[in-house]
N, C-alpha and C positions, 0 to 999 in steps of 0.2 A: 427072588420072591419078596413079594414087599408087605413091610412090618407091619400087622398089625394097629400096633401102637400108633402109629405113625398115621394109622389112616383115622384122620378126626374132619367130622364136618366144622367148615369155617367157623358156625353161629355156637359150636363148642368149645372154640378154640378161646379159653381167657387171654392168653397172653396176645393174644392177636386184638380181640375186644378193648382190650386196655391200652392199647398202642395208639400213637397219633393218625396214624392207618385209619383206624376206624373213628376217629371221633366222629364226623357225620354219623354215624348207624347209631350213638349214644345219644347223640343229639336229636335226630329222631325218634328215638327210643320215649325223650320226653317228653315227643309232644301226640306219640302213637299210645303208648299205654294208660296215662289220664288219660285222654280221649275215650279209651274205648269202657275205663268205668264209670268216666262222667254218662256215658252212655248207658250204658247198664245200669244206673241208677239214677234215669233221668233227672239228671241235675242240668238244668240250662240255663239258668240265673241266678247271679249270685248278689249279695249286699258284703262289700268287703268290708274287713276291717283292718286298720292300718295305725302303728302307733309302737312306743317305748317297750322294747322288751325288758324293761329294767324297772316297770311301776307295780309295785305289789297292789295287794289287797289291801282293805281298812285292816281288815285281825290281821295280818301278817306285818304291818308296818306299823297297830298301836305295842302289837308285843315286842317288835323292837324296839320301840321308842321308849317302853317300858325297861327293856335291858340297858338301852344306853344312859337312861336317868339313874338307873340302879349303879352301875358300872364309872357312871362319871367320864365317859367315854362316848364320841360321837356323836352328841348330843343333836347338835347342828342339822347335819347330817341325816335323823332318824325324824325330829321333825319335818325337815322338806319334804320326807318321803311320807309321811302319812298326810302332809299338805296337798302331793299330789295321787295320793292316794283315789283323789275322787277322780279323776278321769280312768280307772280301772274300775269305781261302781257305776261310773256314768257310761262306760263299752257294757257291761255286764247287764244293766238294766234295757239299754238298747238293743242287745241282741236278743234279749227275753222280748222286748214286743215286738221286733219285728218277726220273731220264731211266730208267737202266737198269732199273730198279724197274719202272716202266712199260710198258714195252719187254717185257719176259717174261710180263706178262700173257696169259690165253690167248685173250680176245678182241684181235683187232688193232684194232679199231673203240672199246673200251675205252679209250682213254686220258687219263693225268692231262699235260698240259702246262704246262712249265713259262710261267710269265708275269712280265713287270718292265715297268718302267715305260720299257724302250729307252734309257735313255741311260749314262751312266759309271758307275761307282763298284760298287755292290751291284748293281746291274740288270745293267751288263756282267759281271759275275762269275758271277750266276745264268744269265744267257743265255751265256754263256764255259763254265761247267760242261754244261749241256745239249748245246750243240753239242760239246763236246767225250766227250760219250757216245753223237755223233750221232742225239741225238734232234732235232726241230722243236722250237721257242719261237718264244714273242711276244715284241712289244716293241710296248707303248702310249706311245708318243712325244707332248709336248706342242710346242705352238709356242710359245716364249718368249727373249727376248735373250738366249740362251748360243751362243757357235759352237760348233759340234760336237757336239749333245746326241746326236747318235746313238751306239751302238757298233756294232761290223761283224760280231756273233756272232748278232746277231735274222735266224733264217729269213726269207728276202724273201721270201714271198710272204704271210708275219703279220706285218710290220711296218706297223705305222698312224699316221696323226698325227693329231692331233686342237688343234682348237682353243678346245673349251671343255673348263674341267676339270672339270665337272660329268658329262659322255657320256664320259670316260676313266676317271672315277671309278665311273662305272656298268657298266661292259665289267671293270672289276678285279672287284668284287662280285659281279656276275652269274651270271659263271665260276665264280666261285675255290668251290674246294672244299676249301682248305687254304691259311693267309696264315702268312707269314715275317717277321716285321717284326725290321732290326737296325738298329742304330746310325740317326739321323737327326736329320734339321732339322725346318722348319714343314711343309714338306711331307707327311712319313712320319708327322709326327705327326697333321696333319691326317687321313691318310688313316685310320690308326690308329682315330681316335675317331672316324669317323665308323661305321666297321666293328662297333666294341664300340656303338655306340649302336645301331645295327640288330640288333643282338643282343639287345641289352637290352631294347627294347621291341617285340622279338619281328615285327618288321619284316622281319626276316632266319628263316626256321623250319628252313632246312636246318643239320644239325650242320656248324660249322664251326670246324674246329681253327685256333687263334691262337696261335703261339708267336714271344714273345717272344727274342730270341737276342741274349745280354750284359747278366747281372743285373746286376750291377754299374753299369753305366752307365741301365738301367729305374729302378735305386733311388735314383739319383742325380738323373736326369733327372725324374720321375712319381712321387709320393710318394701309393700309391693307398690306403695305412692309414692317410694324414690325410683322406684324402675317406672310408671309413670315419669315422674317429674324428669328424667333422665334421657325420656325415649326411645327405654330397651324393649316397652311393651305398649301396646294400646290401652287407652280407658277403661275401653269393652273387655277386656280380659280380664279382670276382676270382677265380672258377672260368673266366670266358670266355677265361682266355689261358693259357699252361702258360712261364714262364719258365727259362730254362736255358741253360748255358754249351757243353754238351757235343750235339756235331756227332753223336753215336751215339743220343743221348734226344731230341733232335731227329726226329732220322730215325724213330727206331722210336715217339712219341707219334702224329707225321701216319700213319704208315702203317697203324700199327693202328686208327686213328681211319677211316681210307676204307675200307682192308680191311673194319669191321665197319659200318658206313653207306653206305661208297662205291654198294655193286650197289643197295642198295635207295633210293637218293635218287637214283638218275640222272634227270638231268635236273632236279631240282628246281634253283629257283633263291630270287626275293625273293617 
């Protein structure tokens, strides 16, 4: 007679789920269930944001600067960080107008959402500005050894986590119909190139506006007129991004870019 116990449907079975057996059905898993609440809450375009999970706030980076003047410790240090403090008020102000921006459109079912990657820094500042224009945002959250990667500004019912960065990296491209990239690590730059290379080889056919945000630190960091000068890339490929310091060329490059492609590329994706 056979056990009971023993009798379990497959789609119950964890240790089977968890085995290398299934990772396809896991890996579809990320790209079946976003899907079906970006659906359910008609979300079909996004404005992403991309950048340093490592840049505070003004208050959060004058009061440590505050501790380390006191303390005689890290001085260095706590200045840089309230120096780049302002690329987390310059995500934060931009995601506030393009919320609003959004928001007035005349269709309700129109909209550009905003999108981060859910955790500190640039992503909580973009989703911090959003919510604070009370519009909805994402957060495409990773699993990986940091406590806390979350912020508490991503709409919960778009907040995801994902365990391969391959189906996070696919849900940011998908969407986006407008990418923000500031200040970053291996990460943003990862995602960065991977973005401009679907562009390049035409991989990606919807117009999509890339603005870089902090020349200064692009020209320091990405030296893209020795890849020019080098001819690992054409001229014409440093048209795919619009770099700039100011929070108003910003705003008004993305918007006139969707305003004039927005209506007619809906929906399109890769």
């Amino acid at each position: 007679m056979t056990d009971k116990k023993a009798r379990q449907e497959a789609y119950r079975n964890e240790t089977f789920l968890g085995s290398s057996s299934a990772r396809t059905l896991r890996i579809l898993s990320e790209y079946v269930e976003p899907e079906s609440r970006f659906k359910h809450y008609a979300v079909e375009d996004t404005i992403v944001f991309m950048g340093s999970a490592r840049l505070k706030s003004r208050e959060d980076a004058e009061a440590a600067l505050a501790t380390a003047q006191s303390t005689g410790e890290n001085i260095a240090t706590a200045q840089r960080d309230l120096d780049m403090s302002r690329y987390y008020e310059a995500a934060r102000e931009l995601a506030h107008r393009f919320t609003d921006w959004s928001k007035q459109m005349p269709d309700e079912k129109r909209r550009f959402v905003v999108c981060t990657g859910g955790g500190p820094g640039i992503m909580e500042a973009a989703n911090r500005g959003a919510s604070e224009a009370k519009g909805v945002n994402i957060g495409l959250t990773i699993s990986i050894p940091v406590e806390e990667f979350d912020n508490a500004y991503v709409t919960r019912e778009l907040s995801f986590h994902f365990h391969y960065f391959f189906m996070r990296k696919f849900w940011f491209a998908y969407l986006a119909k407008a990418v923000l990239v500031f200040p970053g690590g291996f990460g943003t730059l990862d995602e960065l190139f991977e973005l401009l290379t679907l562009l390049q080889t035409r991989k990606m056919r919807k117009h999509l506006p890339i603005v870089l945000f902090g020349s200064q630190f692009w020209r320091d960091v990405i030296n893209f007129e020795a890849l020019i000068r080098y001819g690992t890339i054409s001229p014409g490929d440093t048209d795919l991004m619009f770099i700039t310091d100011s929070v108003d060329e910003a705003y008004d490059y993305v918007v006139n870019t969707l305003e004039r492609y927005g209506a007619s590329e809906r929906g399109a994706r890769m």
